[in-house]
C-alpha positions in Angstrom: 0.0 0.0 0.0 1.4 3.1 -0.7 0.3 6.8 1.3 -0.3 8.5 -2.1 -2.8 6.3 -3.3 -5.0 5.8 0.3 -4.7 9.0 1.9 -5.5 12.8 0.2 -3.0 15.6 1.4 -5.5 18.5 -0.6 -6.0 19.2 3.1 -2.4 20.0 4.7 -0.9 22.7 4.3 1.2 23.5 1.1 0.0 22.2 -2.0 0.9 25.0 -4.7 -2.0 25.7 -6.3 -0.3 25.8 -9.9 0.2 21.7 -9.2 -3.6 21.9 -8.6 -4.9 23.3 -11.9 -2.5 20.9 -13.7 -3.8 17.6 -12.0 -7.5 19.2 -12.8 -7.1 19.9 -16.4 -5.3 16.7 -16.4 -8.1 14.6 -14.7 -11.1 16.5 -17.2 -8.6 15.6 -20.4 -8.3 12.1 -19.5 -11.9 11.2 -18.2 -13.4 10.7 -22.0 -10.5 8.0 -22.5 -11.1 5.9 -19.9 -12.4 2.4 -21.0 -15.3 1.2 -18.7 -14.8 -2.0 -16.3 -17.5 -4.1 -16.1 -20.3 -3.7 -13.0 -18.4 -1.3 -11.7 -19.3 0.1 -8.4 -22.1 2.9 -9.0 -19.6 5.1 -6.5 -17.3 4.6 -8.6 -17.8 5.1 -12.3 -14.6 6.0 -13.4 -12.8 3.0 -12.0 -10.8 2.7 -15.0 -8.9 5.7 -14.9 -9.1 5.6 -10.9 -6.7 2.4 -11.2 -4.7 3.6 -13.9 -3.6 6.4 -11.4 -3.3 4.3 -8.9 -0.9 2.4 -10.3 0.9 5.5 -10.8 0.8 6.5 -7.7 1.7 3.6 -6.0 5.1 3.3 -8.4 6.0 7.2 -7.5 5.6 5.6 -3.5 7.5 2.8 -3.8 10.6 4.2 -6.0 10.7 7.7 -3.9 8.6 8.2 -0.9 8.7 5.0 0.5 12.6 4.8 1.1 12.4 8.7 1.7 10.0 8.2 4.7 11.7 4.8 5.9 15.1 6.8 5.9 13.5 9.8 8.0 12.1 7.9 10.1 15.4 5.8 11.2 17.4 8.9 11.7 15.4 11.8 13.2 14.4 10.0 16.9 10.8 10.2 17.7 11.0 13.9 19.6 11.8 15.4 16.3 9.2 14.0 14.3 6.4 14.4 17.0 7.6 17.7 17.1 7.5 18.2 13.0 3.9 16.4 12.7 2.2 18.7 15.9 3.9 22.0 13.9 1.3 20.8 10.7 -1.0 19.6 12.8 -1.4 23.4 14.4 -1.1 24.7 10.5 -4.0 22.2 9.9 -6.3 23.3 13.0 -6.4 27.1 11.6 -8.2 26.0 8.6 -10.4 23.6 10.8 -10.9 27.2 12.9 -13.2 28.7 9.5 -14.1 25.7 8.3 -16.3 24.5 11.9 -17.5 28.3 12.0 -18.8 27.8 8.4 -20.2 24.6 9.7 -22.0 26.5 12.8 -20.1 24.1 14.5 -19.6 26.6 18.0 -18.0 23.5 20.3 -15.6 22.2 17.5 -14.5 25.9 16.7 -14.3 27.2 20.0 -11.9 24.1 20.4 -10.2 24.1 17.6 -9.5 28.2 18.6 -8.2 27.3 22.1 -5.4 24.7 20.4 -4.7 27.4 18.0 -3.6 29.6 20.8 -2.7 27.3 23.5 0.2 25.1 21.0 1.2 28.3 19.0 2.0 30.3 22.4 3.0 27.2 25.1 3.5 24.8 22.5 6.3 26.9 20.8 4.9 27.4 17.5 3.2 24.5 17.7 6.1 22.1 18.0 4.4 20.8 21.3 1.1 19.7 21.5 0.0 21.2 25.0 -3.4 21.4 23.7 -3.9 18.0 23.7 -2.7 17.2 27.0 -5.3 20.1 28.4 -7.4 17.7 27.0 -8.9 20.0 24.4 -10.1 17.6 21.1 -8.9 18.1 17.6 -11.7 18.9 15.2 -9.9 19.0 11.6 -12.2 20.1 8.6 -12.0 21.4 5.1 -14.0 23.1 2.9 -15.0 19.7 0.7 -16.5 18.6 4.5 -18.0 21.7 5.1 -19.6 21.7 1.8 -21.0 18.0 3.0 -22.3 18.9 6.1 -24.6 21.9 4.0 -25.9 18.9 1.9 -23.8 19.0 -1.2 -23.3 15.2 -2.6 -20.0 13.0 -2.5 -20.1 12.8 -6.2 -17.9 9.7 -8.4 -14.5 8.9 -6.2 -11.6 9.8 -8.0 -7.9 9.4 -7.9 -5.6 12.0 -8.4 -2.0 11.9 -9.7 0.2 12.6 -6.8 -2.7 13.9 -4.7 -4.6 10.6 -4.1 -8.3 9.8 -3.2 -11.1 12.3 -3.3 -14.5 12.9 -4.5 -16.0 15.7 -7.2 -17.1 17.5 -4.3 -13.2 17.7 -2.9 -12.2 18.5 -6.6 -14.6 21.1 -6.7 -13.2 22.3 -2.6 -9.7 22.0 -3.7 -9.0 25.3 -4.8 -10.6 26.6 -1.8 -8.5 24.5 0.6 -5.6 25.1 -1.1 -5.8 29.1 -0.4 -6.6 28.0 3.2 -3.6 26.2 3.7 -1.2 29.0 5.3 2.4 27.4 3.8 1.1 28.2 0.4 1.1 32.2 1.5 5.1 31.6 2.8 6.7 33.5 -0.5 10.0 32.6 -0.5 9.9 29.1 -3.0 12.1 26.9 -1.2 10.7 27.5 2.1 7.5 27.0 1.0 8.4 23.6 -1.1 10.6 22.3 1.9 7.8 22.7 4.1 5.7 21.0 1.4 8.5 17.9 0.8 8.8 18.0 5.2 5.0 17.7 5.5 4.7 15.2 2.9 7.9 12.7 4.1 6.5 13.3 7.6 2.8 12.0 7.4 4.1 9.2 5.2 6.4 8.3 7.8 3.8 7.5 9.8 1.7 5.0 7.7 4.6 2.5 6.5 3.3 0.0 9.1 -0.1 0.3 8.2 0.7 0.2 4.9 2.5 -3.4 5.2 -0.7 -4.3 7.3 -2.8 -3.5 4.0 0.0 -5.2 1.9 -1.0 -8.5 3.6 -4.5 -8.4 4.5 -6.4 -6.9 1.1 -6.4 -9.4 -1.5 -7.4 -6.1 -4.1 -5.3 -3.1 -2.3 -7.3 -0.4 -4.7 -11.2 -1.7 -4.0 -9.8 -2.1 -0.2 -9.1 1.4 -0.3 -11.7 3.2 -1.9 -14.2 1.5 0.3 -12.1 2.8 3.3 -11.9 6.2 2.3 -15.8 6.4 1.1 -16.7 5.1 4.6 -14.3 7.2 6.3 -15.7 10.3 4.5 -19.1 9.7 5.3 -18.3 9.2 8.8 -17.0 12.6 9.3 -19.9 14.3 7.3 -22.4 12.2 9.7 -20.3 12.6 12.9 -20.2 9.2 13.1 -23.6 7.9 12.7 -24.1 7.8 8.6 -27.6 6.6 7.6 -28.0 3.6 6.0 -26.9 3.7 1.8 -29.9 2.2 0.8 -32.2 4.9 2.5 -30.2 8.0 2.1 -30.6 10.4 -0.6 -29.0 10.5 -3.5 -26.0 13.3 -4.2 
């Protein structure tokens, strides 16, 4: 299993949103190519193509971010990275600050607020997670949530190049979370791209044991997960408690 091809990063912090338009128009000039599979799964239409960059994506892990990640994690000790993974994390929770208020969420914002300022003071920038040890919950959110909370549809899953699992309604929010994400307003390019490469070798870091996990269990890695990430999606827009398929309305 590789971390581009099961989890989305349109979400953290950096993604330059020139590399966004270019896997957009690439995704729309590809989509009328794709040959059909048979009985494809109806939340999943474009299974074809969905594969085809999978496959891709899996072969950029395994040649570069794989041995990347492995390598960063056996010679920074654990400190460092915590410390790296809780300075995103706090990038991450200002975004989840407008996305909860857009949400009329006043708990989860209120929350996410108080990490805000609690880790970026005490927690040095956000390098230590005090926050979490005053027992105050993380609430992350982006706009393609927010926009499911107000009713707006999953849509077809899709697989980007390099960017991984979404929806149409996260294409549609990615723009919008990409202008959210603060690292993308640091203006000097290679701080902003080193932060980018950091974040990226950081979170990948910490899924290599899951991803073995997967590697053994799922006897088809891609169906394994989609389903994952549809369910996990869902969960979030339904706090938890998601009504049946079969009885909910269609997007």
């Amino acid at each position: 299993m590789n971390l581009l091809s099961s989890f989305s990063f349109r979400s953290r912090p950096g993604w330059d949103a020139r590399c966004v338009t270019w896997v957009v128009f690439l995704l729309i000039a590809l989509l009328q190519g794709c040959a059909h599979v048979p009985n494809p799964d109806p939340r999943d239409p474009m299974e074809s193509w969905n594969r085809g960059v999978y496959g891709f994506n899996d072969a950029v892990d395994r040649a570069v971010l794989k041995p990347v990640a492995t390598a960063y994690r056996g010679v920074l000790p654990q400190w460092v990275r915590s410390g790296v993974g809780n300075f995103f994390n706090n990038l991450e929770d200002v975004w989840s600050i407008v996305n909860n208020a857009l949400q009329l969420r006043g708990r989860d914002t209120g929350d996410s607020i108080g990490r805000v300022m609690v880790n970026s003071t005490v927690g040095v920038v956000g390098l230590i997670d005090v926050a979490s040890e005053l027992n105050i919950d993380r609430h992350t959110a982006d706009f393609g949530l927010t926009l499911g909370r107000w009713g707006v549809g999953a849509g077809p899953y899709v697989v980007l190049p390099l960017l991984g699992p979404t929806t149409m309604r996260g294409v549609v929010a990615l723009p919008v979370d990409m202008k959210g994400n603060l690292v993308n307003q640091v203006t000097d390019d290679a701080t902003r791209y080193g932060l980018v490469g950091l974040d990226l070798v950081d979170t990948r870091a910490k899924y290599l044991q899951a991803g073995s996990v997967v590697d053994e269990a799922a006897l088809d890695q891609y169906s394994f997960i989609r389903d994952s990430y549809l369910q996990r999606q869902r969960n979030k827009v339904y706090d938890g408690n998601p009504p049946d398929e079969d009885t909910e309305p269609a997007p």
